[in-house]
C-alpha positions as CSV (number, residue, x, y, z in Angstrom):
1,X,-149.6,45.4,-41.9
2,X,-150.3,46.1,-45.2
3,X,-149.8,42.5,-46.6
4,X,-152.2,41.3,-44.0
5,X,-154.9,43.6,-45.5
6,X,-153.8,42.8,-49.4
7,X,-154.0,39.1,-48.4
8,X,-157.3,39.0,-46.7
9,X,-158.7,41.2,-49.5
10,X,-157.7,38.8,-52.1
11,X,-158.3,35.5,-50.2
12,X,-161.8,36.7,-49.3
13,X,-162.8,37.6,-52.9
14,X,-161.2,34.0,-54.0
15,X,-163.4,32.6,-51.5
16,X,-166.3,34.6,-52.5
17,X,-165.8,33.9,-56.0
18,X,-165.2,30.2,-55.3
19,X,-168.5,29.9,-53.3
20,X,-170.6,31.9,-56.1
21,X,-169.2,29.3,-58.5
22,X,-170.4,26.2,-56.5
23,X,-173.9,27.7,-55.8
24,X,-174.0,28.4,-59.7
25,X,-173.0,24.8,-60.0
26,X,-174.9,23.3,-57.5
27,X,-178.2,25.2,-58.5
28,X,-177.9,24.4,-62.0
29,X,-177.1,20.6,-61.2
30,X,-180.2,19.9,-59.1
31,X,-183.8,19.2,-59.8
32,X,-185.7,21.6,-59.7
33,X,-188.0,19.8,-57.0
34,X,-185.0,19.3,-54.8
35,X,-182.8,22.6,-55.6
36,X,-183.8,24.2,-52.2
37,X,-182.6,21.4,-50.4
38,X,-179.3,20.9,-51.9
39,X,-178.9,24.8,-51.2
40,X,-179.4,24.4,-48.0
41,X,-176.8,21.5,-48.3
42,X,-174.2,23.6,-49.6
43,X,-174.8,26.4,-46.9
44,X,-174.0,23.6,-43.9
45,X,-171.4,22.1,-45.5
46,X,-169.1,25.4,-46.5
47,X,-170.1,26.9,-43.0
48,X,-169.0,24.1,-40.9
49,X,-165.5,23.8,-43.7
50,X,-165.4,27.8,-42.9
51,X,-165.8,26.8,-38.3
52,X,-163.8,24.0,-38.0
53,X,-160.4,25.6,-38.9
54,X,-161.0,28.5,-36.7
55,X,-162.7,26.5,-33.8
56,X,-159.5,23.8,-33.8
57,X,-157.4,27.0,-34.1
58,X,-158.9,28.4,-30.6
59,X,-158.4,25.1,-29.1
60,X,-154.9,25.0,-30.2
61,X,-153.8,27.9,-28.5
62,X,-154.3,27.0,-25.2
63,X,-151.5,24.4,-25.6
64,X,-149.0,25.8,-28.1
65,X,-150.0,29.4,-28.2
66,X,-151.3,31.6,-31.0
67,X,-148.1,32.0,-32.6
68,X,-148.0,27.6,-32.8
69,X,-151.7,27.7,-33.7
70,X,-151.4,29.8,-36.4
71,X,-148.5,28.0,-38.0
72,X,-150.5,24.7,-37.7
73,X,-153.3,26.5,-39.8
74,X,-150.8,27.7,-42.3
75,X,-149.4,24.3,-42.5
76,X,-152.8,22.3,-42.9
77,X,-154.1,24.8,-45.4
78,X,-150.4,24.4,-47.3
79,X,-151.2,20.9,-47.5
80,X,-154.9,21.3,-48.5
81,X,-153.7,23.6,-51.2
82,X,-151.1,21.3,-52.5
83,X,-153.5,18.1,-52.8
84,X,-156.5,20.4,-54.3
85,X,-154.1,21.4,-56.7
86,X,-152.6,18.0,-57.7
87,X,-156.0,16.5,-57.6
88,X,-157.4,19.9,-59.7
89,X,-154.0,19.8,-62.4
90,X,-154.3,15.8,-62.8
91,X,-157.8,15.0,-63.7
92,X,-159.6,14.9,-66.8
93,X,-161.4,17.9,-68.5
94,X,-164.6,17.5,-69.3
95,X,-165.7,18.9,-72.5
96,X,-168.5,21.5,-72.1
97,X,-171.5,21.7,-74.5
């Protein structure tokens, strides 16, 4: 019980620290005549990346169960990992001014 806790503590304050970063990014990429918009961008686009997963996780468990389900998630989300990572470790640096 106690890993479940210790991983959804440190998951959600890699999330929370991941979406702070792409707001700071985001913010300080866009004109400032369009900044509210591509806010608002960034909102529907990590809240539908944070529904889908659990939506197709409900619908999953009507057919394989929660047990099956869950695996799937861990599964897709291993393989997510793994090509963010390859993608993240491959490509150039840019050099910062």
């Amino acid at each position: 019980m106690s890993l479940v806790v210790l991983s959804a503590l440190v998951g959600g304050v890699g999330q929370g620290l991941a979406f702070r970063g792409a707001l700071s990014e985001v913010a300080g990429a866009s004109p400032g005549h369009q900044r509210a918009a591509v806010i608002s961008t960034l909102f529907v686009v990590a809240y539908t990346g944070i529904s889908v997963p659990v939506i197709g996780v409900g619908l999953l468990t009507s057919p394989i169960g929660l047990e099956g389900a869950g695996l799937v998630f861990i599964a897709c989300m291993a393989v997510l990992v793994s090509v963010a990572g390859v993608y993240l470790l491959r490509r150039p640096v840019p050099a910062r001014v």
